[in-house]
Steps between C-alpha positions, in 0.01 A plus 500: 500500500414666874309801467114626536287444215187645304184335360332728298133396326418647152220728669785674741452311807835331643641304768841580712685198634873387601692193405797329508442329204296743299469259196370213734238722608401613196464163399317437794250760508449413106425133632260605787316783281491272213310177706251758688640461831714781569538626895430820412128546404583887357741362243276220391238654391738776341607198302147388420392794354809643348690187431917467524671806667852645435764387734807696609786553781490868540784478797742236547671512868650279780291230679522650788358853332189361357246545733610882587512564091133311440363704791602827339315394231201398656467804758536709190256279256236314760209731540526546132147269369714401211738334750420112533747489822275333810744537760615842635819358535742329326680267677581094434792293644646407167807603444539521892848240584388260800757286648500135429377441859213699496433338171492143644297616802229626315511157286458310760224695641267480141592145460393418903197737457408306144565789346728336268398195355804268416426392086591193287646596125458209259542491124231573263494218306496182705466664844852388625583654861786758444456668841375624805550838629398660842300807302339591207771838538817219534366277176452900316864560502570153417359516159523929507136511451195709620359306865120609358577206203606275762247532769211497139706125429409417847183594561424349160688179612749521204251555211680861498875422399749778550835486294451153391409383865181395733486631848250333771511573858707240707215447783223286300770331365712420811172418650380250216851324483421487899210319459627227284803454684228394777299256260845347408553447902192328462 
């Protein structure tokens, strides 16, 4: 569902956001809140001291209407000290349609700049190479998965499995299978 929704905490303070996925978000403000490491400091603590909050889409609307209906909200709601809203203003490019071109331009730019980090998927139980992919953002909708699990299976060098699958980044490993094809030259 598209719409803005509500956090609210048991002690009255709440939280105004837009989605177009509100149950995703939910889930994924659940997930961050629930591991300690939400972005927003206001609703963390919030959820350490007065544990799960209420969720609810108070206004369902267009894609392109969400930032105009969250900003009512927030004009209305922000100086409130209940209100756990940082940001003045609510604005985020999801939802926003880009045009396949623009897409693969700003692809190539993260994966040039190393901002995105091409990653090899293997099994979980005996490691076999199942693929590579040129992000951690490409292998998420690959296996329709969250890219925080995938970039944890990385950095943990696939001790972390997501979905029944290891994740490691492809440089060490390019690098490594480098190496030996030098020895073997040998």
């Amino acid at each position: 569902m598209i719409g803005i929704y509500k956090i609210t905490f048991s002690n009255g303070h709440y939280y105004f956001g837009q989605a177009v996925d509100t149950d995703r978000r939910f889930s994924q403000h659940k997930r961050e809140l629930n591991r300690g490491n939400h972005s927003n400091s206001r609703l963390q603590n919030c959820f350490n001291k007065y544990g799960e909050p209420t969720y609810e889409v108070i206004e369902e609307c267009s894609k392109e209407e969400l930032s105009n209906i969250e900003n009512k909200y927030l004009y209305k709601h922000i100086d409130d000290e209940m209100c756990c809203n940082i940001c003045r203003i609510g604005k985020s490019p999801r939802g926003v349609e880009r045009s396949q071109e623009f897409k693969d331009k700003i692809s190539a730019y993260q994966y040039l700049s190393g901002k995105n980090k091409p990653v090899y998927m293997f099994s979980r139980d005996h490691m076999h190479l199942l693929g590579k992919f040129r992000s951690i953002g490409e292998a998420e909708k690959a296996i329709n998965c969250y890219p925080k699990d995938i970039q944890k299976s990385c950095k943990s060098n696939g001790k972390y499995n997501v979905k029944g699958y290891k994740f490691m980044y492809a440089a060490p490993i390019d690098n490594f299978l480098n190496h030996l094809k030098d020895i073997v030259k040998l």
